[in-house]
N, C-alpha and C positions, 0 to 999 in steps of 0.2 A: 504494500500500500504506500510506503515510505516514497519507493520508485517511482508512483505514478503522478503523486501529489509535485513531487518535483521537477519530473518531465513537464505538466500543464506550467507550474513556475518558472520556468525557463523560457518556455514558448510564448506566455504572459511577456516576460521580459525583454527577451528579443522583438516581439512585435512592438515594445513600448520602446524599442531603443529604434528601430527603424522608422515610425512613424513622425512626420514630419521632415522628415531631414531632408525633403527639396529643398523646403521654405528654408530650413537652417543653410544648406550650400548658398542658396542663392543671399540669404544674409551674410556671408562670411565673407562673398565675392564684394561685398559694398552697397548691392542693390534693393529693392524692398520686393519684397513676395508680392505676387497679382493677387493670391487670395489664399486665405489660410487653410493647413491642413489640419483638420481634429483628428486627436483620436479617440476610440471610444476603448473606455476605459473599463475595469472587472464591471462594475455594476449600473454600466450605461453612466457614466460620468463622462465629460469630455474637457480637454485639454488642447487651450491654445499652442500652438507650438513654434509660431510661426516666427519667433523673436529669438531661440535658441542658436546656437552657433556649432558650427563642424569644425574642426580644426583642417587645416588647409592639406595636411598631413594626410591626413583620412580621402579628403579629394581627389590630392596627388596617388593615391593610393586604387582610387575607383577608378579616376583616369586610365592609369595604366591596366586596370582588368579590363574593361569597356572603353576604348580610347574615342570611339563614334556614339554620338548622339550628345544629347542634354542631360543633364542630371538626373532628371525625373526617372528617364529611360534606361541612363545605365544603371541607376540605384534596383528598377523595378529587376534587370535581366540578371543582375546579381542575385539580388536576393529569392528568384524564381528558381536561378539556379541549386542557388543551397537549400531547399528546400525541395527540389525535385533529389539532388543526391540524398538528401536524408529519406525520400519514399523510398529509393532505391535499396536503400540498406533495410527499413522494416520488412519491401517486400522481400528481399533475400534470406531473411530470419524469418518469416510464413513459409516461402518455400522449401527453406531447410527442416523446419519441425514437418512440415507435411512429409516429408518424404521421409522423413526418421520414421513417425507415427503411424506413415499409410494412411493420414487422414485431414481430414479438414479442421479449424480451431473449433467450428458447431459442433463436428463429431466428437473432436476432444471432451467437447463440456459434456456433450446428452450421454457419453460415453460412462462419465465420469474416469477419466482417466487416472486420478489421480489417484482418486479411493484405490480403484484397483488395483491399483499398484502399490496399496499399501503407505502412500506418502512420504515416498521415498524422496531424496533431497534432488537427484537429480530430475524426477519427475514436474516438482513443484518448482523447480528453476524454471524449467523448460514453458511448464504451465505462465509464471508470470511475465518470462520473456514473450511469451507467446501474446498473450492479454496486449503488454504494450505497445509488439508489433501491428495489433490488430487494431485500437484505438490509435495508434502514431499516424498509420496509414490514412483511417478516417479523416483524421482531424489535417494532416498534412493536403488531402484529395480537397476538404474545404474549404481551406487556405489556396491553394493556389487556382481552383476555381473563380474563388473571389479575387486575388491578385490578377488572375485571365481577363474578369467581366469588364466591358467598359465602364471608366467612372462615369456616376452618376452625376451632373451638374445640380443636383438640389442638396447632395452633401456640405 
């Protein structure tokens, strides 16, 4: 449970440290943002952010991963990216338990696998790693869905 509470806090985090930071580059560059970015926050709270600063450092740094386009664009293709590596890795820990198990994570459960095996530590490993593969995946497929959709201009 430890694991999982901390996986969403991370995920929390990282989208709180990426949010906004057009409006921060284009602050840092000397210029004023056309319009702020919010973010919504754990419990629908929202957050001006548009007056924050990037260290130039960090720019230099995007620049060189993404040397074409605007800011907006290289920050979005970045961060699509690590996030599509991160599916990549849940789905390879689904396919590896599956193919160990002979089964699917539903079969795992209705199976009770775990009982049956007596609650053995490698079982119950496999079981948790398995769980956060299966919600990482969810939750990373609805993320970068929403990062895909065009923005909405009433945000």
């Amino acid at each position: 449970m430890v694991r999982i509470k901390s996986f969403f806090a991370k995920q929390r985090r990282t989208a709180r440290k990426f949010s906004g930071l057009v409006c921060r580059a284009v602050a840092e560059r000397g210029a004023a943002c056309s319009r702020p970015t919010r973010a919504r926050g754990r419990l629908g709270d929202t957050k001006d952010h548009s007056m924050t600063m990037v260290p130039a450092k960090v720019l230099d740094a995007l620049t060189a991963l993404e040397p074409e386009g605007d800011t907006a664009a290289k920050l979005t293709k970045v961060v699509e990216e690590a996030l599509v590596r991160r599916l990549n890795h849940y789905q390879c820990v689904d396919r590896r338990l599956q193919q160990k198990y002979a089964m699917t994570f539903a079969e795992f459960l209705d199976r009770r696998t775990v009982e049956q095996e007596g609650h053995t530590f490698e079982v119950e490993s496999d079981f948790w790693e398995w769980e956060l593969a299966q919600d990482g995946m969810r939750t990373l497929e609805r993320q970068l869905s929403e990062l895909r959709r065009p923005a909405d201009d009433g945000r």
